[in-house]
N, C-alpha and C positions, 0 to 999 in steps of 0.2 A: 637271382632268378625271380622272375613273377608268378605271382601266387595266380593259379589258374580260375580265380573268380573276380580277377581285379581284370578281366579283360574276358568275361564270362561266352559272350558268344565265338570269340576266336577260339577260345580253348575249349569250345565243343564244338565246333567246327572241322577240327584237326586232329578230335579223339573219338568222343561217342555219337554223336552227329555228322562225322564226316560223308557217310552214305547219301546224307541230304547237300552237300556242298556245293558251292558253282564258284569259280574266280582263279585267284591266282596261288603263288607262294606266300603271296606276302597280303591278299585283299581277296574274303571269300565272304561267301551272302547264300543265306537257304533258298533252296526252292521256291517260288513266292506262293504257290498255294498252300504249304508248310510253316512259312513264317515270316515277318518281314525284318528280321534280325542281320545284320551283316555286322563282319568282325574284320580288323585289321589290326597282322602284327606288333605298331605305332600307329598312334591316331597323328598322324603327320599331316601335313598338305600334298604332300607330293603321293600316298596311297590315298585321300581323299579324293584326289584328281583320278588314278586310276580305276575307283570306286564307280567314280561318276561317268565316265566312258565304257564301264565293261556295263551298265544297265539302262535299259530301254526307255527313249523319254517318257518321263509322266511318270516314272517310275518314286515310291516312295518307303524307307528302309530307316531303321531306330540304332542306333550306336549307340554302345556302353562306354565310359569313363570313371575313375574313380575321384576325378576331379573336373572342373569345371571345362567345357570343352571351347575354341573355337574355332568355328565350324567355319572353312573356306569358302569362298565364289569360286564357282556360280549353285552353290548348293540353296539350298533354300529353308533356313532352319524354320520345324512346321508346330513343334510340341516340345520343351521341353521340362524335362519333371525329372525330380530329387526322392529316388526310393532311400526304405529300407533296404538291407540284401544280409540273411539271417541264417546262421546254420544249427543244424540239430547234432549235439555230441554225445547225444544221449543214446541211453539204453535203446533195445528196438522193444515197441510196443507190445501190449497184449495184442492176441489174434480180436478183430470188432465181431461180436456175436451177436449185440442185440438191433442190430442194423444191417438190411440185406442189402450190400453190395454188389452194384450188376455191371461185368463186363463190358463196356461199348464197344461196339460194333459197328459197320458203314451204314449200317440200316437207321443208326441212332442219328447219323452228324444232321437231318435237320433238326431235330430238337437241341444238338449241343450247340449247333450255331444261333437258334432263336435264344435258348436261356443264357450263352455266352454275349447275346447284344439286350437283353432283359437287363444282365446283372453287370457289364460290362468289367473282367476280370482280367483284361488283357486280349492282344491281339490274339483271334482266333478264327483259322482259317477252312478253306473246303478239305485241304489235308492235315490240318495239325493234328488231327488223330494219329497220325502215320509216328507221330513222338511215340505212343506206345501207353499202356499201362491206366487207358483212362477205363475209370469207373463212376457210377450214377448209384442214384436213391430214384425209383421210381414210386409218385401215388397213382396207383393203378396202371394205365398207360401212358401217364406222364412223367417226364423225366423231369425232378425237383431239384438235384443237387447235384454236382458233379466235380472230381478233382483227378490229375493228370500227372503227368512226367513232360517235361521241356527240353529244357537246356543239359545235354551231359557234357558237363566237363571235368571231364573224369581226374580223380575218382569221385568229382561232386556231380549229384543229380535232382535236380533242379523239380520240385512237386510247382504243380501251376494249373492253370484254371480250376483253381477254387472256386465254387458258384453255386448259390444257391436263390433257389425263389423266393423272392420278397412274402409270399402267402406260408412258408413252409420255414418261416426263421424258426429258431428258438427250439428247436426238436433236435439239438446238437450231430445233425449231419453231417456239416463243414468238418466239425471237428474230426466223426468217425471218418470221415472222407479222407482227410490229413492222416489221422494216426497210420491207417491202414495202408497211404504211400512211405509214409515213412519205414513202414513196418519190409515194406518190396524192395525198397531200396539197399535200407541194412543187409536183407536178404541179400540182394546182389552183392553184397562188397560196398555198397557205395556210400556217400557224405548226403543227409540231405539237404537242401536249401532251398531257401526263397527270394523271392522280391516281393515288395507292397509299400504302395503311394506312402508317403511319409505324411499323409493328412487321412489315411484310412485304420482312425487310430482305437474304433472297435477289433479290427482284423489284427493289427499288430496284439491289443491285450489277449489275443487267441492262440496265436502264435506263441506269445511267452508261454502260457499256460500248458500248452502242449513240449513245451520244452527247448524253444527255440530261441536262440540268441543274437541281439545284432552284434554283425562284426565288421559294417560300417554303410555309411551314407554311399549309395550310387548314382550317377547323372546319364541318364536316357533321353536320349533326344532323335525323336525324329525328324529326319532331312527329306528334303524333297526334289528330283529333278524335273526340269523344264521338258 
């Protein structure tokens, strides 16, 4: 049986993300103001094909592999890049007390979407709020640092848009940002996990630190239709 992270957007597509779903049995894709993540059963050609016909031309979406992928015509491979993808087995955190973390809200998403293209910490859209669970570090009426929930594939739940201001490093935000999803998740039941660029090799030493472990290389590539 496949481990529900070796094929991470289908199996939250069909568990804790399924609310966001569009596709078939076998080839499903988020909502695109939500996410540009599609997941298929096998990454085969013949779902690749159905992939490419159930979405609108011009249309552009990221597939997961835990090995190296190739990608059929008439797709158009546009990006592809080699994470880490890391889980936390660890205890749940203390509660963060000396850092006020602040709920976002829909009033926040232009500032999440300026610091999410400031800091560029992964796709982020007019709804990927709607993943749920996201919190900020404001200075004064600006929003500094922010981290979220992504991907549930249950029972793993996926912390993401890490991000913080270039002006407000080194004040260990990110990190209370992190502990503190890690801390909702356990809460919930859940595993937590991540992805990070396998050349963002500050963010990974943070990651360990916080207790988090790789448990292997993943290949994300996004495609592109005509």
């Amino acid at each position: 049986m496949q481990h529900p992270l070796d094929n991470p957007p289908w199996s939250a597509l069909i568990t804790g993300n399924k609310n966001f779903s569009e596709g078939t049995d076998k080839v499903k894709f988020f909502i695109k103001e939500v996410s540009p993540f599609a997941g298929m059963i096998e990454n085969i050609p013949e779902n690749f094909n159905t992939l490419y016909n159930l979405l609108p031309a011009g249309s552009t979406v990221a597939v997961f592999s835990p090995d190296k992928m190739e990608i059929p015509t008439p797709w158009k491979v546009l990006n592809p890049i080699e994470v880490l993808q890391m889980v936390y087995n660890g205890p749940a955190p203390d509660e963060v007390a000396d850092v006020e973390l602040i709920p976002l809200q829909d009033q926040h998403i232009p500032q999440m979407l300026a610091l999410t293209k400031l800091t560029n910490p992964g796709p982020f859209f007019s709804r990927t709020i709607d993943f749920g669970h996201y919190f900020g570090v404001f200075n004064g009426d600006e929003l500094v640092a922010m981290a979220g929930r992504r991907l549930q594939a249950l029972p793993y739940m996926e912390v993401s848009a890490v991000c913080n201001h270039p002006h407000h490093l080194g004040k260990g935000y990110a990190s209370r940002l992190i502990q503190h999803q890690v801390r909702l998740i356990k809460a919930d039941g859940g595993i937590p996990f991540l992805h990070v660029r396998m050349d963002n090799t500050s963010a990974i030493k943070v990651y360990e630190r916080l207790g988090f472990v790789t448990r292997r290389i993943m290949h994300i590539c996004a495609i592109g239709r005509d």
